[in-house]
N, C-alpha and C positions, 0 to 999 in steps of 0.2 A: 688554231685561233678559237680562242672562248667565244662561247653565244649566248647573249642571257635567256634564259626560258621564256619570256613574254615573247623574243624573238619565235623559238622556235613555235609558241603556241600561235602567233599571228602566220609565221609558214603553214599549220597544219589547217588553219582557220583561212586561208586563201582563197584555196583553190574550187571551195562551195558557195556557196550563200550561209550566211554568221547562224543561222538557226539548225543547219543540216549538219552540223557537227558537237557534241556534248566533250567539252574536256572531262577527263576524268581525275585529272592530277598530273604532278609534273613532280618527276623522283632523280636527281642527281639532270644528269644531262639528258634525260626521259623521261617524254610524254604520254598519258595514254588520252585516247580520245573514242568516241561512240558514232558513229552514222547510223540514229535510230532507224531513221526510214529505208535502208537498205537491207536489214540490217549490217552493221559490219562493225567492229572494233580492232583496235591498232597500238601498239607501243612505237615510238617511231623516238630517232633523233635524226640530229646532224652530226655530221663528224667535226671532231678537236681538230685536225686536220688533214691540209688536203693540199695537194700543187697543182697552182695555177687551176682553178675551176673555170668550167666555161659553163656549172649549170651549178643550181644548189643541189647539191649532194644528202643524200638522206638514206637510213638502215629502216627498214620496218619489221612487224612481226603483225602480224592480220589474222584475222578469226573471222570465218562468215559462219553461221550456225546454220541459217537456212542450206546450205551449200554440203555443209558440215565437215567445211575447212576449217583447223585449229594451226594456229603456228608456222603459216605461211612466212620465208624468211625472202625477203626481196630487199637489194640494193638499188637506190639511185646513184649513178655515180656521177662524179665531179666532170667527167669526159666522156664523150662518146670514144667509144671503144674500135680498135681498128679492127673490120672484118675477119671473123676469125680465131681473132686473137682470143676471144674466151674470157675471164675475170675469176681471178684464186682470190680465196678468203684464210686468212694465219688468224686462228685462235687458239689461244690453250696450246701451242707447242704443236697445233694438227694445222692441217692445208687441205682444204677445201675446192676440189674445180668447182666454179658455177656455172651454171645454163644462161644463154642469153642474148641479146644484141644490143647494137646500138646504146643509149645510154643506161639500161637495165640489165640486171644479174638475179639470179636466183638460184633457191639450191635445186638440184636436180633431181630429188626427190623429196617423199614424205621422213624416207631413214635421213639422210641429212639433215633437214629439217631439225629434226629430235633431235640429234647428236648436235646441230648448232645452236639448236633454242638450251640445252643441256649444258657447253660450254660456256655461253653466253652468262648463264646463272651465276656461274664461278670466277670468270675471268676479268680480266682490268682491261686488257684494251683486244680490239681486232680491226684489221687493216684487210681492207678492198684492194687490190692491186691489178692493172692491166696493161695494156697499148694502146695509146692512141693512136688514132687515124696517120700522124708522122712516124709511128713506132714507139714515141715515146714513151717510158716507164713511166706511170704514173698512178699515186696511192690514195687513201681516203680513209684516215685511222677515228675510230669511234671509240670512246672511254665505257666501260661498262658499270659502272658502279649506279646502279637504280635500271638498270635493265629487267632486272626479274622483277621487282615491284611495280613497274610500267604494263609489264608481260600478264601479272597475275590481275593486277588493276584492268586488264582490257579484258581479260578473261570474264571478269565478273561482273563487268561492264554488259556484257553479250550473254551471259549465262540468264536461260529460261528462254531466250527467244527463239 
């Protein structure tokens, strides 16, 4: 399912107060945005699609400089995940395990990280996959074309602080 960017930029503009967040641009199906007072910066979308969602589903990429976190790769996913079960990422032809519980995934390190913020650069789609809590298979596929412009936009977003 398409989403028009205003959409996603009212999701990423939600979850604060409308002044605690700075867009920075919205590239293809990706956003970047600023949390000056944290600081922190972010490329995020939503996924093109997804079955049967029981949350809003979203891909980020995060940078905290104070932290001197760069390319944090965290999924929201469309389902809480059934114990256990874990959550794979298919990019680029490669399969990703991610770390995680409940409704969130992440890579399992900073080398993943690189090698998913790297495929990500290149690639046209990648798809979230897990169990749900019934067992069920279920995926969460993201377009990537303006990912790396969203990625380099937050970067520069957060660069000096």
């Amino acid at each position: 399912m398409k989403r028009p960017a205003f959409f996603l930029c009212l999701f990423a503009l939600g979850a604060a107060p409308a002044d605690a967040r700075d867009a920075l641009g919205m590239f293809g199906a990706w956003g970047a945005f600023r949390d000056a007072g944290i600081p922190r910066c972010y490329a995020i979308a939503m996924p093109e699609k997804t079955t049967k969602a029981e949350v809003d589903a979203y891909a980020d990429v995060g940078l905290w400089p104070k932290k001197g976190v760069r390319g944090q790769v965290h999924f929201r996913l469309s389902r809480r995940m059934q114990p256990g079960a874990g959550a794979q990422l298919s990019l680029g032809g490669q399969h990703y395990r991610l770390t995680g519980g409940g409704i969130d995934a992440w890579a399992a390190d900073a080398r993943m990280e690189a090698a998913i913020v790297a495929a990500m650069r290149s690639g046209e789609i990648m798809t979230v996959s897990s169990r749900d809590g019934a067992g069920r298979l279920f995926a969460d596929q993201y377009t990537l074309p303006g990912a790396a412009t969203a990625i380099d936009a937050a970067a520069l977003g957060c660069a000096g602080r």
